[in-house]
C-alpha positions in Angstrom: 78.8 16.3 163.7 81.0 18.3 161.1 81.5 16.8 158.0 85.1 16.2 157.3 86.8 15.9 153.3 89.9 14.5 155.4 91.6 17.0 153.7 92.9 20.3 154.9 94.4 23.8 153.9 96.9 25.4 156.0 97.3 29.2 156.0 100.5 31.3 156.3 98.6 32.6 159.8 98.6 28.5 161.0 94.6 28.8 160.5 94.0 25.4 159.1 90.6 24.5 157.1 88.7 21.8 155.4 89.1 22.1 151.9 86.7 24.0 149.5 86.8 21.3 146.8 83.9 20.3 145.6 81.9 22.7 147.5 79.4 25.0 145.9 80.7 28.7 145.5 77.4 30.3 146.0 79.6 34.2 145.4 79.4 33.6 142.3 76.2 34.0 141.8 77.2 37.4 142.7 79.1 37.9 139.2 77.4 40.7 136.5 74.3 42.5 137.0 71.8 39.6 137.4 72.3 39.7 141.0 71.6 43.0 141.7 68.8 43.6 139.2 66.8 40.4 141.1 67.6 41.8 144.3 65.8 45.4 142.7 63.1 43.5 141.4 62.3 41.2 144.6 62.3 44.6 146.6 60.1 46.3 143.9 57.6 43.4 144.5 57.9 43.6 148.7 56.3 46.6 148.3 53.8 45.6 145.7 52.4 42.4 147.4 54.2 42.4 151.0 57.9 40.9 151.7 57.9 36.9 150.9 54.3 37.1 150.1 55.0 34.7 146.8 56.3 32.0 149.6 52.8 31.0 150.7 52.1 29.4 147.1 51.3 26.0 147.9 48.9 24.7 145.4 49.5 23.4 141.6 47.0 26.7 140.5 49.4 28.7 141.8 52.3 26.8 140.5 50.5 27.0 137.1 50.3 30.9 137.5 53.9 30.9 138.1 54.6 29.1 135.5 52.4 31.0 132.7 53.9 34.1 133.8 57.7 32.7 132.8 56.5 32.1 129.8 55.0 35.2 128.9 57.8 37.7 130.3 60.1 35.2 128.4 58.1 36.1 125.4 58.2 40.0 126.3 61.8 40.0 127.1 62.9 38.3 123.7 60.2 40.2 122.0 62.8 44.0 123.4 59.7 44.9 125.8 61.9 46.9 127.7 58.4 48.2 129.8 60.1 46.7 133.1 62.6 44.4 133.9 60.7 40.8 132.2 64.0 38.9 132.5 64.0 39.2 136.4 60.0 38.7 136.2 61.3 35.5 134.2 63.5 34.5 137.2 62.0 35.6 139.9 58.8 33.2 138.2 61.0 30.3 137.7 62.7 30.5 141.4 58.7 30.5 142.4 57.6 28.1 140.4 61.1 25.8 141.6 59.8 27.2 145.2 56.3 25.3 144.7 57.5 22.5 143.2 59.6 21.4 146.2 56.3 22.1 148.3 53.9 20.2 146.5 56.7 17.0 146.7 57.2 17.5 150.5 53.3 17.0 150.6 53.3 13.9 148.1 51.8 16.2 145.3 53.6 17.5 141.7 
């Protein structure tokens, strides 16, 4: 099945298309550094810990550790600890901790 809006777009070439309204615009997530720093900092920690290794978090411990580590590079990154890159340690915690969350639920826990 392919979803269908019941709307379309028609292009100069006579390509024609579903609309794109309402539909998320994941490129811009693209826009200004943030991006690019994350992707910097997820490859810094591939090589620290192995590629994905953060992904087998399954537990509310971990989730907890996750969490706790949000907080303090928050805490660093407001503080101007410019030592590494704590806002990116901020999201890449807080896409983990999300990452866990959705776990736990598809097993019946958080």
């Amino acid at each position: 099945m392919i979803r269908d809006s019941g709307v379309r777009e028609d292009y100069p070439s006579g390509m024609r298309r579903d609309t794109q309204e309402g539909k998320t615009n994941y490129l811009l997530a693209l826009d200004g550094p943030m991006f690019r720093r994350y992707a910097e900092h997820m490859s810094k920690g591939a090589v620290k810990y192995g590629p994905r290794n953060w992904q087998l978090a399954d537990s509310e411990e971990e989730l907890e550790r996750f969490r706790q580590s949000a907080f303090r590079h928050m805490i660093q990154w407001l503080d101007g600890d410019r030592t590494e890159d704590h806002a990116m340690a901020v999201v890449f915690n807080l896409n983990a901790a999300s990452y866990v969350e959705d776990r736990l639920a598809r097993k019946g826990g958080a």
